[in-house]
TORPA-4810 file (N, C-alpha, C, O; in nm, 3 decimals):
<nodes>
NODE_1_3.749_10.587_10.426_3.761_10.462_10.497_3.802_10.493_10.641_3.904_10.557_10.668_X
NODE_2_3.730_10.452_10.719_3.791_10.459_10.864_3.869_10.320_10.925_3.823_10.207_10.937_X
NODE_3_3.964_10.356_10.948_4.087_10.316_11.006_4.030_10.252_11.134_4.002_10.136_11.106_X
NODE_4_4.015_10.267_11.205_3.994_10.265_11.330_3.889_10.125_11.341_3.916_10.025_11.408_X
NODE_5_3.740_10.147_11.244_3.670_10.080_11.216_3.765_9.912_11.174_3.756_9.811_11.242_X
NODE_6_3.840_9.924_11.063_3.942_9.820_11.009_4.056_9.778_11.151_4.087_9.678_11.215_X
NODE_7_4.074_9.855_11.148_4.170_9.777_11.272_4.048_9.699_11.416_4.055_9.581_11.448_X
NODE_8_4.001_9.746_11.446_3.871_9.653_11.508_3.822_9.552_11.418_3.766_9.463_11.482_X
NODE_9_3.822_9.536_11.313_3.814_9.436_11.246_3.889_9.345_11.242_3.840_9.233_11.228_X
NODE_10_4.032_9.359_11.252_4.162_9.286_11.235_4.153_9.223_11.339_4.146_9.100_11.335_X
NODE_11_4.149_9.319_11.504_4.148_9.290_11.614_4.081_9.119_11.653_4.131_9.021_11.709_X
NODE_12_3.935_9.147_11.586_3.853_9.029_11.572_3.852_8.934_11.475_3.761_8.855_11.448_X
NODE_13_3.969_8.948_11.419_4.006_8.810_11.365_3.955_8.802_11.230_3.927_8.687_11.196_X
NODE_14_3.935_8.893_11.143_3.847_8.894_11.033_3.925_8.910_10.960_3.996_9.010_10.968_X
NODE_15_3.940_8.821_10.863_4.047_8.840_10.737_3.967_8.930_10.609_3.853_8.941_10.564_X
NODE_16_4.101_8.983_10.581_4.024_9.094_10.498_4.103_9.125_10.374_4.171_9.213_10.427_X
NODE_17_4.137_9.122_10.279_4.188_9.169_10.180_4.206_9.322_10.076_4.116_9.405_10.062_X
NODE_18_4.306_9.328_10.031_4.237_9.499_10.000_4.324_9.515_9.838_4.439_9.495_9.799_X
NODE_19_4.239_9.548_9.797_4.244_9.634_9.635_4.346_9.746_9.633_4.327_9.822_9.728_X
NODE_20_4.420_9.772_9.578_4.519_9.920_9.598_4.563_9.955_9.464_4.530_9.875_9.376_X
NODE_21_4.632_10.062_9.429_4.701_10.111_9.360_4.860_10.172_9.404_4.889_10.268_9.476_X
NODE_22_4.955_10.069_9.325_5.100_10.093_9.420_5.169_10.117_9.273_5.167_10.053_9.168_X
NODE_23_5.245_10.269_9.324_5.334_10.326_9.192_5.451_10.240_9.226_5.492_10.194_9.332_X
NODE_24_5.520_10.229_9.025_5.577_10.164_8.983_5.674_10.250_8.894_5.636_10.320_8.800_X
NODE_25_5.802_10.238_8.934_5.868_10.328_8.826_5.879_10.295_8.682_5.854_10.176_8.663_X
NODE_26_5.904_10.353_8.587_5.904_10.294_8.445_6.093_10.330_8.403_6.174_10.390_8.474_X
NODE_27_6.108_10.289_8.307_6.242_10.291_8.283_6.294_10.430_8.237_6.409_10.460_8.267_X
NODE_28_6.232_10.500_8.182_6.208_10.665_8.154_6.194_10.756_8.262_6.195_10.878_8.242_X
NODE_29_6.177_10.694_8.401_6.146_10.773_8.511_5.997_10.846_8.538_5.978_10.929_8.628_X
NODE_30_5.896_10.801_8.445_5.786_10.840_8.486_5.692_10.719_8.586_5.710_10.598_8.602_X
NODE_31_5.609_10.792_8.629_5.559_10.640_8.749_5.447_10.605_8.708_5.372_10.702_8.699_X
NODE_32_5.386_10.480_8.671_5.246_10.381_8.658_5.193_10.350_8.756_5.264_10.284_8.831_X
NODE_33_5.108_10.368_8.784_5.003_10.255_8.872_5.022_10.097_8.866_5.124_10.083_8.797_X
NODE_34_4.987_10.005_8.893_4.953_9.843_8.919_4.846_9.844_9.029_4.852_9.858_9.151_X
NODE_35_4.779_9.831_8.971_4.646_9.738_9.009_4.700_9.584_9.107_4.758_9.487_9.059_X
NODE_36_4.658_9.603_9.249_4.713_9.481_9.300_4.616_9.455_9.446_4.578_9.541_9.524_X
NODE_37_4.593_9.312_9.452_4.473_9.256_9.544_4.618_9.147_9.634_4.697_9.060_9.597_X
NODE_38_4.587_9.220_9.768_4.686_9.130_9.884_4.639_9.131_9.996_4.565_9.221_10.036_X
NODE_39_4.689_8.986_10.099_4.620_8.983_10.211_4.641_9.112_10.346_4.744_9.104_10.413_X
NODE_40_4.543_9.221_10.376_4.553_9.330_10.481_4.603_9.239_10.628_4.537_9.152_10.684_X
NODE_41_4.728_9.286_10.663_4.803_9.274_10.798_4.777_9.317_10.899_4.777_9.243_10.998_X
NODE_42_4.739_9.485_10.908_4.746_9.580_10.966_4.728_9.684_10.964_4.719_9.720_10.847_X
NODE_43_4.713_9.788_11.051_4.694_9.964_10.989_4.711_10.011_11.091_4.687_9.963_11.202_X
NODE_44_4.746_10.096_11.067_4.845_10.234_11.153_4.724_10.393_11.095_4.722_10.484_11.013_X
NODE_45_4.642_10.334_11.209_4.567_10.449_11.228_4.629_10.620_11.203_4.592_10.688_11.108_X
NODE_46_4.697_10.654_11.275_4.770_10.769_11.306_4.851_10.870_11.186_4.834_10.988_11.156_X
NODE_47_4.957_10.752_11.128_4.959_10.745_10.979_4.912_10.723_10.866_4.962_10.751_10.757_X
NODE_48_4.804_10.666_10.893_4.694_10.641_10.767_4.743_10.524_10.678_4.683_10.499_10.573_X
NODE_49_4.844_10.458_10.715_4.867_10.328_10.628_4.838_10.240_10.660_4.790_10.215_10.771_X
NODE_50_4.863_10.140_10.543_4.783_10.010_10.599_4.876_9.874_10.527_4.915_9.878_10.410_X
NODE_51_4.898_9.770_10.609_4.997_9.718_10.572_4.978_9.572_10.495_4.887_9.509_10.549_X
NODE_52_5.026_9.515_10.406_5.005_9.421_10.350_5.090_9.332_10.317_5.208_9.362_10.337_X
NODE_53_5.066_9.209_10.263_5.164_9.077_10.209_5.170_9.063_10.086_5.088_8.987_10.034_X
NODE_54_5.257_9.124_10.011_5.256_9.130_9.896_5.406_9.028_9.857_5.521_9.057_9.890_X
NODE_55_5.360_8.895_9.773_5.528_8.834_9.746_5.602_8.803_9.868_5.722_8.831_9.869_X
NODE_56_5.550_8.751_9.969_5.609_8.737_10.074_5.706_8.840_10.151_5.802_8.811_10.223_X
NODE_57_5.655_8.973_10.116_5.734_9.074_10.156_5.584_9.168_10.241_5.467_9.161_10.202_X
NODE_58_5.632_9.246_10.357_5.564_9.294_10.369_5.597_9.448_10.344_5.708_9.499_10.360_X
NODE_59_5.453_9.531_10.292_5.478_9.651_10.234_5.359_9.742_10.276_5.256_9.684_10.311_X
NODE_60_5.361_9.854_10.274_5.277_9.961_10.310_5.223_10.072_10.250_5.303_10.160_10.219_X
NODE_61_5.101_10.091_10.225_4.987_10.118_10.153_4.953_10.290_10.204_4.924_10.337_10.314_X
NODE_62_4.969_10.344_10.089_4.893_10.474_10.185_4.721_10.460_10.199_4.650_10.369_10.154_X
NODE_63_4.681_10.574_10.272_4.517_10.532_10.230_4.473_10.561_10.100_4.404_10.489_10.029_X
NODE_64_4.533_10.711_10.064_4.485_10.728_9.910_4.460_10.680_9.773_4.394_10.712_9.674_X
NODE_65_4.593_10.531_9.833_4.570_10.447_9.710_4.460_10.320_9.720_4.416_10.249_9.630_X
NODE_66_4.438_10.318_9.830_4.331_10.161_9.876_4.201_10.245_9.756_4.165_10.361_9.741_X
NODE_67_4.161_10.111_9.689_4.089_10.105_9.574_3.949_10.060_9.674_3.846_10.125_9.693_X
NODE_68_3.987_9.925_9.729_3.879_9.826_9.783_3.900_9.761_9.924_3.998_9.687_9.937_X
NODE_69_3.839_9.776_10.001_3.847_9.646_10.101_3.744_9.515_10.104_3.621_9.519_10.101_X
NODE_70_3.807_9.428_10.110_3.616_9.325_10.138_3.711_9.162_10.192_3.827_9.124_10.174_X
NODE_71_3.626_9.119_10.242_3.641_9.004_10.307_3.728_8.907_10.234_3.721_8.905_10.111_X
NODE_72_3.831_8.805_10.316_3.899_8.734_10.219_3.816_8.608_10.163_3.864_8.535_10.076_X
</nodes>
C-alpha cells in the first residue's frame, strides 16, 4: 500500500475506511487478532502508520496489519 498515494487521498477529502487486524491480549498472556473496520484519519507516511477512530478513541495502525482500504 502506498502511503503517500492515501494521504493525497485524505488531503482531497475522500473518506475512506480501512479493514485491519489489531492484537488483543488474552488472559493467559498470549495475543489474538480482532478483525476490525474504522473510519481512516490519517497516515504518517514516514512511520508507516495509519491512524483511525475506533470507539471514539483515536488509535494507530501499523501497515502490516491493514487487511483493506476502500471508500466509506
Amino acid at each position: 500500500m502506498d502511503l503517500s498515494n492515501v494521504a493525497a487521498r485524505l488531503d482531497a477529502d475522500e473518506r475512506l475506511k480501512l479493514t485491519y487486524r489489531f492484537p488483543v491480549s488474552s488472559g493467559t498472556g498470549t495475543v489474538r487478532y480482532e478483525v476490525r473496520t474504522a473510519k481512516l484519519l490519517d497516515v504518517a507516511v514516514e512511520s508507516s502508520r495509519l491512524y483511525v477512530n475506533h470507539d471514539d478513541e483515536v488509535i494507530w495502525i501499523k501497515l502490516d496489519e491493514v487487511i483493506e482500504l476502500q471508500p466509506e
